[in-house]
C-alpha positions in Angstrom: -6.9 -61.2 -66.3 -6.5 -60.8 -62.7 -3.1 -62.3 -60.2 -4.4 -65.9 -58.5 -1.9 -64.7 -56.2 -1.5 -61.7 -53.7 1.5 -59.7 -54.6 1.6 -58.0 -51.1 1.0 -61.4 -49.4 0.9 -64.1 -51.0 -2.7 -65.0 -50.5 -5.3 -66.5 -52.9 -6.8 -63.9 -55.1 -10.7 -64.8 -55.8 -12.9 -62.6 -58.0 -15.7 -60.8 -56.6 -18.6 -58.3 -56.7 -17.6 -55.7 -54.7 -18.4 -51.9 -54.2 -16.1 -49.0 -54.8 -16.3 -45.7 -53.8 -14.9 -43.2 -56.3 -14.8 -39.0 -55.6 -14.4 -36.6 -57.9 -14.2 -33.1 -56.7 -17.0 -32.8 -54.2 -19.6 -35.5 -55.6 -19.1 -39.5 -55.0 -20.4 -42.2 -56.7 -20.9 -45.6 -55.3 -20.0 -48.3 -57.9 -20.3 -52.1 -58.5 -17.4 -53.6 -60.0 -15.6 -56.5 -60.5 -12.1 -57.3 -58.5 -9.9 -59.8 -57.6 -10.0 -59.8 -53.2 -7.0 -61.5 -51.9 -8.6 -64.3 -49.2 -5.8 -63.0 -46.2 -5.2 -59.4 -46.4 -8.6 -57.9 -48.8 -6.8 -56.3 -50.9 -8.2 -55.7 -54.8 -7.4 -56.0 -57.5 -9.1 -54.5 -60.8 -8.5 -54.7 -64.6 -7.2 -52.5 -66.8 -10.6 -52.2 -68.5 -12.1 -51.3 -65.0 -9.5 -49.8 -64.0 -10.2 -47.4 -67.1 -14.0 -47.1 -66.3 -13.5 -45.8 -63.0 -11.2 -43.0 -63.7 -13.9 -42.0 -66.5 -16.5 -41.7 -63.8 -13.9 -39.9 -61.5 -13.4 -37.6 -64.8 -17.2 -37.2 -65.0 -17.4 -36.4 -61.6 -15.1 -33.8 -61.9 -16.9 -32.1 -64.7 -20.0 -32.6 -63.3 -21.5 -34.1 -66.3 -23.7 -36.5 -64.0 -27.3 -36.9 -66.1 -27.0 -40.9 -66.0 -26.3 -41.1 -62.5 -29.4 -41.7 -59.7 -29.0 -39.3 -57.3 -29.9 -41.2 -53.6 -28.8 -38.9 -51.0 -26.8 -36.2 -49.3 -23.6 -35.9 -48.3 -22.4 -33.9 -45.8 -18.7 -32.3 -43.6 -18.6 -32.3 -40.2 -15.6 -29.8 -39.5 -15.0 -30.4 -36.4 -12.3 -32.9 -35.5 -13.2 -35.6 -33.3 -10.7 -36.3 -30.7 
């Protein structure tokens, strides 16, 4: 069960679809979850059962064990710093 109310700011909390982006040692993996946005500063909010599923994919990440995941892309560094 999610806040109706914004800890940090007192704002209404509504739930929503929204996307997370989770690392895990060099690979990413763009995710639709579940959250509670707070309506005046965006902050989110997520259960503890999401919460829990997104450190497993961070975990899997890690170890690389990625076989259900749909590759789309390429990621890449730019060293240099942009000033």
């Amino acid at each position: 069960m999610l806040t109706p109310i914004c800890p940090l700011c007192g704002g209404k909390v509504v739930e929503k679809d929204v996307e997370k982006i989770v690392k895990g040692g060099n690979d990413v993996a763009i995710l639709r979850v579940k959250a509670g946005v707070c309506e005046k500063c965006g902050e989110r909010f997520y259960t503890k059962e999401v919460h829990k599923k997104i450190e497993e994919i961070r975990s899997e990440l890690k170890q690389r064990t990625t076989e259900l995941y749909k590759p789309i892309g390429r990621t890449y560094v730019y060293e240099t710093v942009i000033e």
